[in-house]
C-alpha positions, 0 to 999 in steps of 0.5 A: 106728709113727707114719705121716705124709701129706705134701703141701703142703695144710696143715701136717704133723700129726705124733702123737709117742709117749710112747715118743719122749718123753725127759722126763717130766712130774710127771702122766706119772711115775706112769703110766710107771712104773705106780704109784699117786699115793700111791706116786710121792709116797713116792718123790718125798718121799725125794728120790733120783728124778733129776730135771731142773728147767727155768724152775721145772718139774720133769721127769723124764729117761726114761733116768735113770728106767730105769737107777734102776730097774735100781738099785733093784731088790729094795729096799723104799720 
C-alpha cells in the first residue's frame, strides 16, 4: 500500500504502481505479461492485441490485455 505525508511543506510525493496503471506502454507489455521480447513481437506481428493509439503512441488497455488472456487460453502462437 501506497502511504503519503501531507503537509503544506512541499509539494505531495506520490508513487503509483503499475497495479493502478490502466495502459501499458509497448516497453511494459512484455514484463505485465512476463514474456521475452521475442515473443511479445510474435504476438504484435499477428495483430490481435487490443490496443489504444493516442497522438502516434501506441498502448496497451490492462483490462483488455487480462480478458484476451482468458480468450487465448489453450492456443498456441
Amino acid at each position: 500500500m501506497n502511504h503519503a505525508n501531507l503537509s503544506n511543506d512541499g509539494p505531495l510525493d506520490v508513487a503509483v504502481s503499475a497495479e493502478e496503471t490502466k495502459l501499458l506502454y509497448e516497453e511494459d507489455l512484455g514484463t505485465y505479461l512476463g514474456i521475452s521480447d521475442e515473443e511479445l513481437a510474435k504476438l504484435q506481428k499477428q495483430g490481435n492485441l487490443p490496443t489504444i493509439t493516442i497522438d502516434g503512441t501506441k498502448y496497451y488497455p490492462k483490462a483488455s490485455i487480462d480478458k484476451w488472456i482468458e480468450d487465448n487460453v489453450g492456443k498456441s502462437f
